[in-house]
N, C-alpha and C positions, 0 to 999 in steps of 0.2 A: 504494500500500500504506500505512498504518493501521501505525506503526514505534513501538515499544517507547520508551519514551521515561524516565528518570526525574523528569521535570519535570511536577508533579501539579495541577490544577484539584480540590480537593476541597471538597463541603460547598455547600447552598445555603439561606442563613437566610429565615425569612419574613416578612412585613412589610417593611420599608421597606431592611433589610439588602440591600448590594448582592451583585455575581454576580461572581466576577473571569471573564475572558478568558483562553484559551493562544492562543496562536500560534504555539506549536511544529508539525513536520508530525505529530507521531502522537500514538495515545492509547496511554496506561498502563493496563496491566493487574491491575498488582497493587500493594500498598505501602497503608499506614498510610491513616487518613482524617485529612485538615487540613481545618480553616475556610478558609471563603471569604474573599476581600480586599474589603473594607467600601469602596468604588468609588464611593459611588452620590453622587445629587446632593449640592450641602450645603446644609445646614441654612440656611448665612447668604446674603446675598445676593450671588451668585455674581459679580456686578460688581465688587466688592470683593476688592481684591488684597495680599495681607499683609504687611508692610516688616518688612523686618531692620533689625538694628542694625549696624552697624558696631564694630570694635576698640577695648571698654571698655581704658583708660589703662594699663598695669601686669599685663594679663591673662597669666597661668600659659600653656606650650603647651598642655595639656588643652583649657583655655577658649578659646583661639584658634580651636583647630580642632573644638570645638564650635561656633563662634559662624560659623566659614566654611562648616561641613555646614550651619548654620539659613540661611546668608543665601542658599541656593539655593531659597529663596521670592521671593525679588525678582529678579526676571530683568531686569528695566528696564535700559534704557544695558548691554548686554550682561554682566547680572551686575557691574553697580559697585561694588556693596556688597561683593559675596564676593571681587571682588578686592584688599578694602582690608585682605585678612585676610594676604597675599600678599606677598612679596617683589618689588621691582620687577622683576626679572628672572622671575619664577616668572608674576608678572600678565599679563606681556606675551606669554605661551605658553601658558595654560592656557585649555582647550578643552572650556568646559560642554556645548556643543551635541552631545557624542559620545552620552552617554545619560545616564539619570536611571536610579538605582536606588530603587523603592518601598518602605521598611519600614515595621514594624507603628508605630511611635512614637517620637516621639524623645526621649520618657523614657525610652525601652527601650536606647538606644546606651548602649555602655560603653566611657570612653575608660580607657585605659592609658598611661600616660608613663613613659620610661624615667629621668627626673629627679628628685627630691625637691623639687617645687616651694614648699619652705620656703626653700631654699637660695640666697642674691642671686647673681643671673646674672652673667656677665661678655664682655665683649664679643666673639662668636666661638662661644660655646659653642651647643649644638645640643640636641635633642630627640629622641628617634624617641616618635612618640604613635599607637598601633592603637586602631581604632574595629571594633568587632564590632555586627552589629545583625540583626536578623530581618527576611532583605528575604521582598517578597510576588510583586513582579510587576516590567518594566521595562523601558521606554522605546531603539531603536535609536535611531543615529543620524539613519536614514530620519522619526523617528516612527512606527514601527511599534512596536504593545501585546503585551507578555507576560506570562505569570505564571514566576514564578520562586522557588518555597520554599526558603525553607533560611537556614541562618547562613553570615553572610557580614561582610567586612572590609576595610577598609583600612587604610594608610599611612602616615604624613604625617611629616616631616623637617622641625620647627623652629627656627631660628635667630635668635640674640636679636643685635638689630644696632640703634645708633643710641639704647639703651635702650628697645628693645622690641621682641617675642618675635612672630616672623613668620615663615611658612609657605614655605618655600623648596624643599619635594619633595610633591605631590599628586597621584594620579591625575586622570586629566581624568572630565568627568560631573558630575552633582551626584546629593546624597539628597535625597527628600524623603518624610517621614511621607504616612503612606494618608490623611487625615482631611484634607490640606492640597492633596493632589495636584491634586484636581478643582476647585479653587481657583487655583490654576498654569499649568495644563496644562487646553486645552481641544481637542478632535475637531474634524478636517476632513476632509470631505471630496475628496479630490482625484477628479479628472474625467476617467473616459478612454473612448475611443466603445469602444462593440462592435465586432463581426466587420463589419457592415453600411456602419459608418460614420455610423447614422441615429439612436443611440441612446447614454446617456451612461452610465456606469456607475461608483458611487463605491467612493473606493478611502480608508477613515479612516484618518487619522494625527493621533499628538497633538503638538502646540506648543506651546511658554510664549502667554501670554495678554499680549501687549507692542505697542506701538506699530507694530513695523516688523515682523507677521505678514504683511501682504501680499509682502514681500519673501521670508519663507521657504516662503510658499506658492508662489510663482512661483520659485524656485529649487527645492524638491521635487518639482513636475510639470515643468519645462522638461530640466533635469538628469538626474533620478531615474526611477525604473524601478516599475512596478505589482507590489504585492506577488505574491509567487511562488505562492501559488494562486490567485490572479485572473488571473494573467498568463497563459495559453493563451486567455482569453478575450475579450482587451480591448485596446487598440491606439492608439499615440500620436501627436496630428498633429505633434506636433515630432519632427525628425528627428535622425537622432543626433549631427552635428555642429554643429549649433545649441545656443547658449549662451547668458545672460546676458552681458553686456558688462559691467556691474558691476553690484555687492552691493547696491545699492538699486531699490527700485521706488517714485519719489515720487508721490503723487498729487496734482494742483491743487484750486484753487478750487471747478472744477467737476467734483471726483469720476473726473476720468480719470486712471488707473495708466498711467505714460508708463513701458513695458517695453522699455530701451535691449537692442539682439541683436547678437551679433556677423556679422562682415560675410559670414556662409552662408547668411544670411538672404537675403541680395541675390539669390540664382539660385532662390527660390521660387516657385514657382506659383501664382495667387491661389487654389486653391481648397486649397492647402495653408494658406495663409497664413491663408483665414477659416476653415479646422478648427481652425489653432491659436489664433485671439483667438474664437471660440464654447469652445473647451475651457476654455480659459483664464478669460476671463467668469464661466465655467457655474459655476466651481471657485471663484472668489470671492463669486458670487452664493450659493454653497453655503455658503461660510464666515460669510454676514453681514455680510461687509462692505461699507462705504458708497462703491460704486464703480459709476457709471454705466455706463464701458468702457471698453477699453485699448486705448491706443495705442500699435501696435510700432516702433518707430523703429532705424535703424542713422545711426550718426555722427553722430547729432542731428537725423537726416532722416525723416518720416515715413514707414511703408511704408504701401502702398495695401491696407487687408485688410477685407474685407468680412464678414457672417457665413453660416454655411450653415443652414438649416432643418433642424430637428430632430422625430422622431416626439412628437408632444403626446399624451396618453392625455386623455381625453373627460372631461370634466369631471365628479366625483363629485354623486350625485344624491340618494342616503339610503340607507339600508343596504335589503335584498333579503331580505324574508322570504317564508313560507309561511302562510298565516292563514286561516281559515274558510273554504278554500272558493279562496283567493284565491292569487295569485303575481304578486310583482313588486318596483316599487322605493317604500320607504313615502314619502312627502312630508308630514309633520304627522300624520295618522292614516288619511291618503288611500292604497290600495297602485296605483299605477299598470302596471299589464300591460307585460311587456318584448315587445314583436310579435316574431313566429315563434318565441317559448321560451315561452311563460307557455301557451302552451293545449296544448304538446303535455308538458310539467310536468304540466299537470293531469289529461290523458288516461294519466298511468303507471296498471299494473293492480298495483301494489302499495308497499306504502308506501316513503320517501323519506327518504333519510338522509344525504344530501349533496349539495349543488349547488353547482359554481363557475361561472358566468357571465363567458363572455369578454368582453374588454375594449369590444370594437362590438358587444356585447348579441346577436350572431348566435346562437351557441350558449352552450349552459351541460351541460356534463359533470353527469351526475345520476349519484350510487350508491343503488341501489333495497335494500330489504330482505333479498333476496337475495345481495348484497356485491358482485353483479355491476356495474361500470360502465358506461355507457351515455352518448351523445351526444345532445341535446334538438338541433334548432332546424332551420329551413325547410323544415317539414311534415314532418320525420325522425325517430325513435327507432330507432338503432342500437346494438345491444351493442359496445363498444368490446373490453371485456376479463371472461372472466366465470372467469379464476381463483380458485383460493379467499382467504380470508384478506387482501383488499386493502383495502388501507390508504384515506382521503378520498382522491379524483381533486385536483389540482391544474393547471389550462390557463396556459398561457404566451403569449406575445401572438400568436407564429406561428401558433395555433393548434392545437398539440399538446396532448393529453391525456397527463398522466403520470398511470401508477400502479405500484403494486408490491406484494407478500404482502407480508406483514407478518413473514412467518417466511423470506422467501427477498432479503432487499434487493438482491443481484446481481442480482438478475431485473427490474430498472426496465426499465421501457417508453417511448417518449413516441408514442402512436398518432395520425394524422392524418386529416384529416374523410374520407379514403378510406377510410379503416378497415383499414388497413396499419401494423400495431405496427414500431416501430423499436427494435432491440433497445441497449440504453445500455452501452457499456462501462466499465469501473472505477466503478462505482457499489456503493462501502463495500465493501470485497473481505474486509475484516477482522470489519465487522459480522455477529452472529447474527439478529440483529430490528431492525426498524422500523418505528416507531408514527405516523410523521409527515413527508410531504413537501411544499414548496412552494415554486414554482419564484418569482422576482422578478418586476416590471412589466417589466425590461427583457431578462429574456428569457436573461440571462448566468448566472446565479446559479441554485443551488438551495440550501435549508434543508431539514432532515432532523433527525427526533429519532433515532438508533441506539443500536443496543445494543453493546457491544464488552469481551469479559473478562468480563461480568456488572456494567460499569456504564453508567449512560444518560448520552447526550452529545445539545449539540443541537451542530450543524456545518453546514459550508456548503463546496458545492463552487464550481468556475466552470462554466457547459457550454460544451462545445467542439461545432462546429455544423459543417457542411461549405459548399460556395460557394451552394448553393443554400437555406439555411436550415436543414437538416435535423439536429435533433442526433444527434449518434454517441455522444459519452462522458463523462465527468464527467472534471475536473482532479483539483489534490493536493486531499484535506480538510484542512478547517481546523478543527478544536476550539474551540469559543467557550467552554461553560460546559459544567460536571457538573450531573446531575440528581437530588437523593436519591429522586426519587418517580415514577410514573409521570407522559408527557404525554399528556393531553387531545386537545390542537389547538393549530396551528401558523400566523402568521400574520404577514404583514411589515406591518410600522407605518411606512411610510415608506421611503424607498432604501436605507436603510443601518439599518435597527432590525428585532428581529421582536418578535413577542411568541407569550407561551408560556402555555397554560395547564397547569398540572402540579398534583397531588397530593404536597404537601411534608406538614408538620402540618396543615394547612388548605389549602382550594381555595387555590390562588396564579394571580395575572397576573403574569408577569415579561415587562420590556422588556429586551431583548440589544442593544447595539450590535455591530455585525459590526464586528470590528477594535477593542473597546473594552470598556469597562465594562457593568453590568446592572443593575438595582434589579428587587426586588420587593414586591407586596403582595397583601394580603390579596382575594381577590376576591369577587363578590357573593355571597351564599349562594344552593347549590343550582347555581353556575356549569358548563354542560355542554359551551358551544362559544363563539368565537371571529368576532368579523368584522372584517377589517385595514380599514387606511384612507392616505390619504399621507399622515396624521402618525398620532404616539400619541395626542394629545386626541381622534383621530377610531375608539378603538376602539371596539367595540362587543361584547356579553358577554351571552350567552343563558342564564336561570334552569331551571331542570327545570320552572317552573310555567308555562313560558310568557312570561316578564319578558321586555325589555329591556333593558338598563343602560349609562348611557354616564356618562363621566367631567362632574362640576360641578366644576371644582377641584382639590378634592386628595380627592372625594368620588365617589360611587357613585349616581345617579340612575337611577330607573326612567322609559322613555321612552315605551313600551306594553306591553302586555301579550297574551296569548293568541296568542303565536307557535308553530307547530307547530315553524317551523325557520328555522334562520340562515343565510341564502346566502352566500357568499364572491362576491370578484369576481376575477378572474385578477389575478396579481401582487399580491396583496394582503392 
């Protein structure tokens, strides 16, 4: 169920303005419109990490504890800086990593002290100084993204000792302004298989952007739990008495993360052991960082863990249009025919308004003019679904066709090459409408634009599958972002991105991180449809006249022209 929530996602600006995320379980139905949380990349060069000052000479309580909310930009040496704002006794307990609270600025904070800071201190006397500020959004302990509106405040108890004025009572966490955060604070990935065991499925969280992130990424997946609507989905090869043995994970010379486990490790099974250094890997390979492989070790002793093979999806070939006459995959200006889809495509007796092509090119789901759906490929045209009002078909890697009205969303389907609809339980129970579904590469995930109270959301459930592959029902939803305008087309950019086109002020592309931030812009003129790709550089973006357009840049290129139509590819 879709829970009332007072925790609001409002507002989505155009152009380069980003999107915030909720990751509360429900959607709001009613209440005021707020701006969106300005999230999105920065401007400067995002390697670049911004230093605090430390405790100018003489500094007032006011200024103290302005100066220790600023130094929660430097996470380095575990927050060095904001500890020097600290009492020693206060330093040695205070506990940044609990959460981060997002506000609009930090010219916006207002401190209050309860002292006349004209008045010369004496040694012993105290402080109480409240800091009020307009948070946006915020950070668990997990790293998991929220939005969170509203005025909000803290604390702080300073004490003037030794000739100078130090921070002896503070809540744990840190602030930090919106415009700094994505500077701070970067998305990971963490990695965890599906139901099958054969496929990896990411789970974003955000971390300070610090030397020893390989450590809180392997203490977040070894430890930590998948967030709670992913979690019906997805499945961890560490088990649950298994630990880190300690707070670091050093890596050598040559790039190997030596991951010391405590001694439960010893009664594992190798093929547990190489789910959990493939998970493991997969989840640092995701982050970026420069780590060859890891080695599990207990007492110093190396364990024997080998890796398990995982489903590879076929290597991207060029986007999948319709042109003159022709169907298939373009390569330069060339369209190469997909064998057993492309000829029975071209044999439809009426026109064509949707094609997703699965992932081994077998079939490709077609919605004919009629709205009715239908299944393309080895000598077949089968009506899959010929309800009214259904939304693009979207295929999953199993093989399933999902579709749904667009005025009845409880009614998803996901029908199988037998042509046997599987009826989907808890799918949007709360929703009146929806414009837009699509399920992930891997098969776990769906994205949906719905309607709910009379406002549009895009969201994401997990699917939950039986032993035999067969999906049954959708998990909790998740809220990512509000919509001010209708959506176009729906599309994953990658494992953990989608993208959206919508009717804001102007056509809009918007990228969504699942579990994170959004940015949007302005899209090509005349934009109708959408083609995903495994990243964002790889979208692709259909004109009314038949255009092309794919990303030069920070720029809009047309790449052919006289396209009837834009194919999607399953999971993409």
């Amino acid at each position: 169920m879709i829970r009332r929530t007072p925790r609001i996602l409002r507002g989505l600006a155009v152009a380069t303005v980003a999107l915030m995320l909720t990751a509360c379980t429900g959607l709001p139905t009613s209440g005021d419109a707020q701006p969106g949380l300005a999230l999105g990349a920065s401007p400067e060069d995002p390697d670049f990490l911004p230093l605090a000052s430390g405790p100018a000479d003489g500094a007032a309580p006011a200024s103290i504890v302005e100066g220790f909310m600023e130094a929660a930009i430097t996470p380095a040496d575990n927050w060095d800086t904001a500890r020097k704002f600290l009492t020693p006794d206060l330093a040695s307990t205070w506990r940044p990593n609990t959460g981060v609270s997002i506000d609009v600025s930090a010219s916006t904070r207002v401190f209050t002290s309860s002292v006349d800071e004209t008045d010369e201190p004496s040694a012993g006397d105290t402080a109480d100084v409240r800091v009020t500020f307009d948070q946006l959004a915020s950070v668990d302990a997990t790293g998991a993204y929220s939005e969170s509106f509203g005025a909000s405040n803290s604390a702080f108890v300073v004490v003037f000792d030794e000739g100078q004025w130090r921070i002896s009572e503070a809540p744990d966490g840190v602030v930090i302004d919106q415009s700094r955060f994505s500077r701070v604070y970067d998305d990971f990935a963490l990695q965890y298989y599906d139901q099958t065991w054969e496929r990896l499925v990411p789970d974003v969280r955000w971390f300070p952007r610090r030397a020893t992130v390989a450590t809180t990424i392997a203490q977040s997946l070894i430890g930590g739990a998948p967030s709670p609507w992913l979690d019906p989905a997805v499945q961890s090869a560490f088990p649950q008495g298994v630990q880190l043995a300690r707070d670091a994970v050093p890596i050598d010379s040559d790039q190997v993360a030596d991951v010391a486990l405590n001694r439960d490790a010893l009664s594992l099974d190798p093929k547990t052991l190489a789910r959990m250094r493939t998970q493991l890997q997969t989840t640092f390979a995701a982050a970026g960082l420069q780590i060859s492989q890891v080695r599990f070790t207990v007492d110093g002793r190396a364990l024997e863990a080998g890796v398990v093979k995982l489903v590879e999806d076929p290597a991207e070939a060029g986007s999948i249009v319709l042109r003159d006459g022709e169907f298939g995959t373009l390569v330069g200006s060339e369209i190469t025919p997909i064998a057993g889809v492309t000829e029975e495509i071209l044999a439809a007796t009426q026109p064509i308004s949707a094609i997703d092509v699965a992932l081994d090119n077998s079939r490709a789901a077609v919605q004919l003019a009629d709205g009715h759906v239908y299944l393309a490929g080895e000598g077949q045209f089968d009506e899959l679904d010929k309800r009214a009002n259904l939304v693009r078909p979207s295929m999953d890697p199993y093989g399933y066709t999902w579709s749904v009205p667009s005025n009845a969303p409880s009614a998803l389907q996901a029908i199988g090459s037998e042509v046997a609809p599987n009826a989907i339980s808890g799918a949007w129970p709360d929703a009146s409408a929806v414009s837009a579904i699509r399920v992930s590469v891997d098969g776990a995930r769906i994205a949906a634009v719905v309607v709910v109270g009379g406002e549009r959301w895009i969201v994401v459930s997990s699917v939950i599958r039986d032993e035999t592959g067969v999906p049954t029902e959708l998990g909790p939803i998740e809220p990512l972002a509000q919509l001010s305008g209708a959506a176009t087309a729906l599309v994953w950019l990658g494992p953990d991105r989608l993208g959206v086109l919508a009717d804001l002020e102007d056509r809009t592309v918007i990228t969504q991180i699942v579990g994170g931030t959004g940015t949007s812009e302005v899209a090509p003129t005349e934009a109708v449809s959408l083609a995903g790709a495994r990243t964002a550089s790889g979208l692709r973006v259909l004109g009314a006249g038949g255009a092309v357009f794919a990303r030069t840049g920070s720029a809009w290129s047309e790449s052919i022209s006289g396209v009837a139509l834009l194919a999607t590819r399953a999971g993409h």
